[in-house]
N, CA and C atoms as an extended XYZ file, in Angstrom:
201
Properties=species:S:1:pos:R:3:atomname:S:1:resname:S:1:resid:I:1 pbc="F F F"
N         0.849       -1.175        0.000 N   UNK     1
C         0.000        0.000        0.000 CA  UNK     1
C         0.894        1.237        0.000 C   UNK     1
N         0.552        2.314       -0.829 N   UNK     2
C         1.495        2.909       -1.602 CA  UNK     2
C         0.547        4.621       -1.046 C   UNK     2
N         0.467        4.811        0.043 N   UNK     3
C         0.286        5.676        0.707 CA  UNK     3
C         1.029        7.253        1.133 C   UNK     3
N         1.163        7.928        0.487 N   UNK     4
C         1.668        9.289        0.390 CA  UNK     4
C         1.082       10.429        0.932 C   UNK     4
N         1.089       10.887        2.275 N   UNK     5
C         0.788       11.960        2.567 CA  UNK     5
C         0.672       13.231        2.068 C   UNK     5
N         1.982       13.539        1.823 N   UNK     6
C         2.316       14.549        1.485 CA  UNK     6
C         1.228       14.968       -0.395 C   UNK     6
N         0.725       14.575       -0.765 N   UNK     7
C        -0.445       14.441       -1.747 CA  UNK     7
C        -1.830       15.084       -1.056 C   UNK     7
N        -2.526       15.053       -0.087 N   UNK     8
C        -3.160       15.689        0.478 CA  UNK     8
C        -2.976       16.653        1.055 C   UNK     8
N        -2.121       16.693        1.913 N   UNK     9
C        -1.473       17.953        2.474 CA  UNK     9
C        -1.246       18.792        1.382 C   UNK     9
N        -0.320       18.497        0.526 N   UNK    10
C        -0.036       19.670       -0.565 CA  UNK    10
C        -1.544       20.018       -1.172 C   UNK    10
N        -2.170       19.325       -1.515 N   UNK    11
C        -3.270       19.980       -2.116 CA  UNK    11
C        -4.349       20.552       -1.161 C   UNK    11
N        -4.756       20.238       -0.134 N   UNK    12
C        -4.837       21.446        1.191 CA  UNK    12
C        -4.449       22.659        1.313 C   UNK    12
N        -2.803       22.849        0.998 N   UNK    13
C        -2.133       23.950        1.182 CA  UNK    13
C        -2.401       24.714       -0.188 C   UNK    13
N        -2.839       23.922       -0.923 N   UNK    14
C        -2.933       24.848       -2.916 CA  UNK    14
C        -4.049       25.171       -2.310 C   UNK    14
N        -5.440       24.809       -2.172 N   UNK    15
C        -6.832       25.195       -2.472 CA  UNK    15
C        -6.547       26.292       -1.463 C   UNK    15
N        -6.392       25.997        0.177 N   UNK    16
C        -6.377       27.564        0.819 CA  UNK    16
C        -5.094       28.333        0.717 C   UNK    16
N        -4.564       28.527        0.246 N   UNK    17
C        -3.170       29.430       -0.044 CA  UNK    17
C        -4.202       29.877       -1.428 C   UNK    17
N        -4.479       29.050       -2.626 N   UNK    18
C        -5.372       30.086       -3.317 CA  UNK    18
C        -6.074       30.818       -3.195 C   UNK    18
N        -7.178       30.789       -2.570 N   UNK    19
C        -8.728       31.101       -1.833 CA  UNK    19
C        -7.867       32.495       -1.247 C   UNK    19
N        -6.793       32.486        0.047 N   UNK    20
C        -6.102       33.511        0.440 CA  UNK    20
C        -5.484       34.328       -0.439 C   UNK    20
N        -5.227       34.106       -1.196 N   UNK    21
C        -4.098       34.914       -2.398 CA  UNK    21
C        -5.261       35.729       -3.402 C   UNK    21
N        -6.601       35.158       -3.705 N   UNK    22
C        -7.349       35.440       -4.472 CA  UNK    22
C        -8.423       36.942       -3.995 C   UNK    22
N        -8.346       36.666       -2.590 N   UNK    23
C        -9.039       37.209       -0.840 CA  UNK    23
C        -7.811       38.697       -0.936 C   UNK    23
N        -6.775       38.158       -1.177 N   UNK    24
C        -6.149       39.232       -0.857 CA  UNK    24
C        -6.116       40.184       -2.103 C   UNK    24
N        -6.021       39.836       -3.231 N   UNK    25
C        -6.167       40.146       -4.837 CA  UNK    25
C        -7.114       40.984       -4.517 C   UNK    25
N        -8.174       40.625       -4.087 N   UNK    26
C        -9.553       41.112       -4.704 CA  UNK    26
C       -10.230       42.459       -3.835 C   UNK    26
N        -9.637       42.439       -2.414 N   UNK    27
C        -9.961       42.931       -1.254 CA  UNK    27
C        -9.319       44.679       -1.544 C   UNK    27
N       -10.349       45.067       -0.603 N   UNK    28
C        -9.748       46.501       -0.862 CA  UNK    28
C        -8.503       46.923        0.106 C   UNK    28
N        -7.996       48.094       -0.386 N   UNK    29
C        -6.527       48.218        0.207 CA  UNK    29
C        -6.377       49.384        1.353 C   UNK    29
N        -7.244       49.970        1.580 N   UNK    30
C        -7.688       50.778        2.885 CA  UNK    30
C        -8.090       50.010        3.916 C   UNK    30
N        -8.401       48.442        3.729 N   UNK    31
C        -8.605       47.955        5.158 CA  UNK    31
C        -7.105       47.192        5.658 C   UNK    31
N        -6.151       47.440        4.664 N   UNK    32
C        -4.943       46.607        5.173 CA  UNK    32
C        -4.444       48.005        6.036 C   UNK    32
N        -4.471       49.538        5.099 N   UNK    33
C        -3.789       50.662        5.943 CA  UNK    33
C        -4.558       50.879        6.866 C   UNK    33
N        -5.383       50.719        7.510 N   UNK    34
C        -5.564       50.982        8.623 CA  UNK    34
C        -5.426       49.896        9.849 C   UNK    34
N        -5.511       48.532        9.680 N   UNK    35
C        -5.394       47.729       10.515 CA  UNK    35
C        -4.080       46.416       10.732 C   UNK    35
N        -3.448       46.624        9.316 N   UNK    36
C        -2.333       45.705        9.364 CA  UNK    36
C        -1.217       46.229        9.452 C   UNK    36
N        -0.900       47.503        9.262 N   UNK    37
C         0.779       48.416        8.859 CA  UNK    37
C         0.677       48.422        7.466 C   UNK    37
N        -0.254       47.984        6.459 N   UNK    38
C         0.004       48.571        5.110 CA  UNK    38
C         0.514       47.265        4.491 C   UNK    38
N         0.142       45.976        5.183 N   UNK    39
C         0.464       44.654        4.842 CA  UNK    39
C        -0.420       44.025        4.244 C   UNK    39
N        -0.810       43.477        2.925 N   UNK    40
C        -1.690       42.407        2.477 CA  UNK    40
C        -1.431       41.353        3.481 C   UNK    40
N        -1.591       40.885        4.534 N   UNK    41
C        -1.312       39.436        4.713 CA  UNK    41
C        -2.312       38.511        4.233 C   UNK    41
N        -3.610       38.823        3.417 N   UNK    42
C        -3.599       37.459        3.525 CA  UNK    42
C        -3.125       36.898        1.805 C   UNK    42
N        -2.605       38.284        0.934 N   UNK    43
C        -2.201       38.125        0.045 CA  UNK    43
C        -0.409       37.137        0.164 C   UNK    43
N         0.293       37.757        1.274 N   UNK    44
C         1.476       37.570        1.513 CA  UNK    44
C         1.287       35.848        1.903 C   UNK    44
N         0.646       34.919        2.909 N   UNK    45
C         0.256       34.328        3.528 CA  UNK    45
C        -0.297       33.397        2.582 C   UNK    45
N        -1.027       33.972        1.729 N   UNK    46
C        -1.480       32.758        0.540 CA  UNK    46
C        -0.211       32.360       -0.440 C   UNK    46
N         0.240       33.073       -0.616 N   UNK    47
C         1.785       33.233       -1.557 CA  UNK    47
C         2.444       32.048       -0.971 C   UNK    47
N         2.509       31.852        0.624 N   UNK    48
C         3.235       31.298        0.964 CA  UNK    48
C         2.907       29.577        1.076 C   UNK    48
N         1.637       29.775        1.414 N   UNK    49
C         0.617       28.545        1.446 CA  UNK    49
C         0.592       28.114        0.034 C   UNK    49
N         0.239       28.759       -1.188 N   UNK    50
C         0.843       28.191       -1.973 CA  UNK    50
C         1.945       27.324       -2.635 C   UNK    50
N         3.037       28.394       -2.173 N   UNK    51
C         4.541       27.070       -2.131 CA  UNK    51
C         4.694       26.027       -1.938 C   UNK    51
N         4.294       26.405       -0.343 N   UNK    52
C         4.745       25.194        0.521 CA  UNK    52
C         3.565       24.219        0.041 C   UNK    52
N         2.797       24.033       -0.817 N   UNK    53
C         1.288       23.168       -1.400 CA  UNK    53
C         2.524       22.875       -2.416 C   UNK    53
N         2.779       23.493       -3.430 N   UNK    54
C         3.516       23.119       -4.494 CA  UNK    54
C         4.891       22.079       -4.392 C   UNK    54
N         5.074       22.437       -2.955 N   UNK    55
C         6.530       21.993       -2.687 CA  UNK    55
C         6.264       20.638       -2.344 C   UNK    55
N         5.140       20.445       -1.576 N   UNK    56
C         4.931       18.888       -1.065 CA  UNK    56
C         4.275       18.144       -2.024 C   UNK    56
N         3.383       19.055       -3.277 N   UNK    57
C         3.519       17.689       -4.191 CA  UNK    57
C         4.557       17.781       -5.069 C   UNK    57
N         5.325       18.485       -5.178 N   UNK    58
C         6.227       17.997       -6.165 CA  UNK    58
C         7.401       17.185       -5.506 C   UNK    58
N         7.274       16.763       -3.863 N   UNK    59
C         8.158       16.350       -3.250 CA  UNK    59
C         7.110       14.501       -3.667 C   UNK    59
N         6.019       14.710       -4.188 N   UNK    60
C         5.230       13.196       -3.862 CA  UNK    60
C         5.588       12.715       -4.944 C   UNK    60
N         5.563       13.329       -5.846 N   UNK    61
C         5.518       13.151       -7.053 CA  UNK    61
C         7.233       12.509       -7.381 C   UNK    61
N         8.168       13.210       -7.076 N   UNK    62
C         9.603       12.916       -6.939 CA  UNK    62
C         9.607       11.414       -6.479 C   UNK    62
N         9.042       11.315       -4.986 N   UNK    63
C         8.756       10.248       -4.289 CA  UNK    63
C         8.138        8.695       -5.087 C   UNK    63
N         7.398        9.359       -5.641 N   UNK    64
C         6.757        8.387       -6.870 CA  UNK    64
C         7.696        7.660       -7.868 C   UNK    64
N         8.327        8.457       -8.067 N   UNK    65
C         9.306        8.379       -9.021 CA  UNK    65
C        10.236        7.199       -9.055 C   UNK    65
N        10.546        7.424       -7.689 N   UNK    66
C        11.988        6.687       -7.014 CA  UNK    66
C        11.379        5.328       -7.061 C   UNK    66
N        10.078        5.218       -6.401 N   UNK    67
C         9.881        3.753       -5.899 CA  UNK    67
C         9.726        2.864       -7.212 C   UNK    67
């Protein structure tokens, strides 16, 4: 049984790292200056959630590979 975590997890981290990145895209930019320091986070935050989604499947996928 050929069970890979990291396949769910990464695609967890794509759908909400998108959803966030898309949230932050779309959102207006007077509610970041007044309450964050002038920071998108949830633009910054999806960016990142993204990666790290990208990174673990392309780490499954690698994984796949080998066996």
């Amino acid at each position: 049984m050929n069970l890979d975590i990291r396949y769910p997890i990464g695609l967890l981290f794509l759908v909400i790292g998108g959803i966030l990145t898309v949230f932050g895209l779309i959102s207006d930019k007077a509610i970041y200056a007044a309450h964050s320091l002038s920071l998108n986070i949830n633009l910054s935050w999806g960016a990142v959630m993204l990666v790290f989604g990208l990174v673990m499947v392309f780490l499954a996928k690698a994984g796949a590979k080998k066996d």
